[in-house]
C-alpha positions in Angstrom: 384.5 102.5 -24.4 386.9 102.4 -21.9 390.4 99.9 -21.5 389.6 98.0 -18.2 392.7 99.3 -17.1 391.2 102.9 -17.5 388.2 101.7 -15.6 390.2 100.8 -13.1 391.6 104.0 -12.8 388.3 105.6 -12.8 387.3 103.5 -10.1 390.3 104.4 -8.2 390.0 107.8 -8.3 386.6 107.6 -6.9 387.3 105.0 -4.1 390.5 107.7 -3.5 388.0 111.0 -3.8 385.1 109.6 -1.5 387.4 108.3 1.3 389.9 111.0 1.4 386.6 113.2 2.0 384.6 111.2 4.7 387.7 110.2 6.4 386.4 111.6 9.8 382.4 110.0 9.7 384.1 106.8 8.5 386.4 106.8 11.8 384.0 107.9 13.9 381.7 104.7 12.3 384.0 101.9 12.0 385.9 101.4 15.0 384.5 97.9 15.7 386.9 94.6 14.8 385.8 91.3 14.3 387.9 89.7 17.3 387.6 86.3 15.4 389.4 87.7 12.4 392.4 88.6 15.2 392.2 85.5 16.3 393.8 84.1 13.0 396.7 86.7 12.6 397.7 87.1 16.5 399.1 83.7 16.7 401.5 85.0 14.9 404.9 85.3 16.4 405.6 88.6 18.0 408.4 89.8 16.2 407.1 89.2 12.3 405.6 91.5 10.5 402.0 91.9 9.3 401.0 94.4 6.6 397.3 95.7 6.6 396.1 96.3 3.2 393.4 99.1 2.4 393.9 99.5 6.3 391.4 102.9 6.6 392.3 104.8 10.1 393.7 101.9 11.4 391.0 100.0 13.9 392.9 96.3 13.2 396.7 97.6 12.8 396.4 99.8 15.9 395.6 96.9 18.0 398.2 94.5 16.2 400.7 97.0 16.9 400.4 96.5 20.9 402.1 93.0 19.9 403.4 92.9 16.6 405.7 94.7 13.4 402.5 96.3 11.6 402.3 98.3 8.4 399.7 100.0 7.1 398.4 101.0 3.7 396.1 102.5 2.1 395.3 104.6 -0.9 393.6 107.6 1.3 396.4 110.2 2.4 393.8 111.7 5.0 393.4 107.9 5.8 396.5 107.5 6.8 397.2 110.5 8.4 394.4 109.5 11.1 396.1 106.5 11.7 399.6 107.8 12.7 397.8 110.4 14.5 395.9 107.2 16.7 399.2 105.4 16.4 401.3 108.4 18.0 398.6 109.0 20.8 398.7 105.5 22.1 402.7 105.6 22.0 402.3 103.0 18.9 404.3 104.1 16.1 407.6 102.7 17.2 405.4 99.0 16.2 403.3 100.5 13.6 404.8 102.1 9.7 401.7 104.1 7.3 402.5 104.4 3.7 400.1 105.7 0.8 400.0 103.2 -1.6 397.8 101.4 -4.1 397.1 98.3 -3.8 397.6 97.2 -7.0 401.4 98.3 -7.2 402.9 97.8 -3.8 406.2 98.6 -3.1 407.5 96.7 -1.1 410.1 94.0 -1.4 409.1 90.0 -1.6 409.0 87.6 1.4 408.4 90.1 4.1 404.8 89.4 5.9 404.0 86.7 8.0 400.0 88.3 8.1 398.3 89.9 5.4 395.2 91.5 6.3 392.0 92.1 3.5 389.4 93.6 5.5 386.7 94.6 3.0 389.0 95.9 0.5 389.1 93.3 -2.1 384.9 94.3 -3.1 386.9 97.9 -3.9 388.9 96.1 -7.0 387.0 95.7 -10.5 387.6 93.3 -12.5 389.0 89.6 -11.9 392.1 90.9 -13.5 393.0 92.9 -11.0 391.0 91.3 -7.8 393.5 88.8 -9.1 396.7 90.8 -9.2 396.4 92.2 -5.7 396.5 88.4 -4.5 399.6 87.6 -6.2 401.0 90.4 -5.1 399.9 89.0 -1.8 402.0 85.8 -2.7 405.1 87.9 -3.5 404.9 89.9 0.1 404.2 87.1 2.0 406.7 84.6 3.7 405.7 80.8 3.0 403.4 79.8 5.7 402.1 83.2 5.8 398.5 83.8 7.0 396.3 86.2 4.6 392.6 87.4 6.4 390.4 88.4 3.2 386.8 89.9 4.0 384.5 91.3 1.4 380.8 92.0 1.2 377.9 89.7 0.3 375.8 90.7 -2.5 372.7 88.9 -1.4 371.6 91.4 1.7 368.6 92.7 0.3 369.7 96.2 0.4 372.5 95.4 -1.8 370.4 92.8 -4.0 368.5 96.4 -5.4 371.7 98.3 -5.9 373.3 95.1 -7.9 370.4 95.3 -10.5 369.4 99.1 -10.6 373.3 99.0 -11.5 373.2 96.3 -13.8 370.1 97.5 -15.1 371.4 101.3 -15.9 374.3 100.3 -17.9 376.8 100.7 -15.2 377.8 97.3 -14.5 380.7 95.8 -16.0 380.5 92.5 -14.2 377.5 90.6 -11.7 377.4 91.9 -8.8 378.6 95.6 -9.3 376.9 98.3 -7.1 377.7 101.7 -5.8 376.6 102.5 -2.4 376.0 105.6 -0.8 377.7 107.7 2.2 375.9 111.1 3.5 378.7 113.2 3.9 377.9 116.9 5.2 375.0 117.3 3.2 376.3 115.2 0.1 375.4 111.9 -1.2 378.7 110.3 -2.7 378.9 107.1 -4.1 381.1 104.3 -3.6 382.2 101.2 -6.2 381.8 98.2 -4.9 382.1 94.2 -6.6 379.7 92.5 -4.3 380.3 88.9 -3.9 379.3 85.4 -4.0 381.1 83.0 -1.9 381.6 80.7 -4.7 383.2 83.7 -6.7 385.4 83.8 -3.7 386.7 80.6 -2.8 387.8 80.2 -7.0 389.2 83.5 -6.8 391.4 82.7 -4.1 391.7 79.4 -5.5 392.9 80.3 -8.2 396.3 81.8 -7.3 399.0 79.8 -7.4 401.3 80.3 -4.2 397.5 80.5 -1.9 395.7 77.4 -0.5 392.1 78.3 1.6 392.3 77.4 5.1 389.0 78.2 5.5 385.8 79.9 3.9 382.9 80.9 5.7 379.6 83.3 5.9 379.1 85.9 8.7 375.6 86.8 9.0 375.6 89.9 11.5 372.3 92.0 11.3 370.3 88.7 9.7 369.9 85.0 11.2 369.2 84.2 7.0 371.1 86.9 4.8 374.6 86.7 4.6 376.2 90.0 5.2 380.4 89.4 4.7 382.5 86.3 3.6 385.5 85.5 5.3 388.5 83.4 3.7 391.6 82.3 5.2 394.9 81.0 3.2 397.9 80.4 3.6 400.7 81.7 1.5 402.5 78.2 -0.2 405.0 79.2 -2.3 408.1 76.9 -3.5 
């Protein structure tokens, strides 16, 4: 049996290994932004500083770096790379910084972020543990007042209701609501971890941290006028 901090690591590694190979598909795929998500963080004064988390090839920091201090991070070196490329090409990177970085141990000092940025990242973490950790680390990054965008994916689309009990069902699922989803990549078929969501499980997650108070939780239902596809929460960072 493994720790759950060696799970994590397991999980990691695969989250690392499938996105530092489909980097380009994924780019090519996910270039779409939810303007009502930038409509939280873009009121925002100009000159602070947002930091995108699990930020992929950049679709939200690239445009939040036409007005504002962005940085970037995520745990895909080829990832990033694809974003300073973007960043350079649009004549960007003077607003916009790209680190490699885990989520889990940023380093980067306290009380610097007015936005914080989630965008289906959080559904990457197992275990509360450490869903939990990334959000207090949140609290520590973020100024009070600060404005944190979390997204992750709903576990009730039907295609995802399968995945959650073939998982649970094979042994593979160390919580409700585990899954791994697949991604065709030149011939392959790799395999992502996910921790697909409730929205109750999401509002007392967030609720639970102490330094983050919900603005606002809600259901986007995209592809389906009755399945929920993503949860959206918005909080703002409290701290004494």
């Amino acid at each position: 049996m493994y720790s759950a901090k060696e799970y994590y690591e397991i999980v990691r590694k695969n989250i690392k290994d499938v996105f530092e190979r489909i980097y380009f598909s994924y780019d090519r795929t996910r270039g779409k932004i939810w303007s009502e998500l930038m409509d939280y963080i873009v009121r925002i004064e100009p000159d602070r500083y947002i930091i995108d988390l699990g930020a992929g090839t950049g679709r939200y920091s690239l445009v939040l770096a036409r007005s504002h201090r962005v940085l970037a991070v995520d745990v895909a070196y080829n990832m990033c790379k694809v974003t300073l490329r973007k960043a350079k090409r649009r004549k960007l990177d003077a607003n916009l910084d790209v680190i490699v970085a885990d989520i889990l141990s940023l380093p980067l000092r306290d009380n610097i972020a007015k936005g914080i940025l989630l965008i289906a990242v959080l559904h990457h973490i197992p275990y509360n543990i450490f869903r939990r950790k990334v959000l207090e680390d949140v609290v520590r990054v973020g100024v009070k007042g600060g404005i944190v965008v979390i997204t992750v994916w709903s576990r009730y689309q039907p295609r995802h209701i399968v995945r959650v009990i073939s998982t649970y069902l094979t042994g593979r699922a160390l919580e409700i609501g585990d899954a791994y989803v697949k991604w065709r990549h030149m011939g392959r078929t790799l395999k992502r971890y996910y921790h697909l969501f409730s929205k109750g499980e999401l509002r007392r997650l967030v609720s639970s941290i102490n330094g983050l108070t919900i603005e606002r939780i809600y259901t986007m239902k995209l592809r389906s006028k009755y399945f929920p596809q993503n949860y959206v929460c918005v909080a703002v960072v409290n701290k004494c």
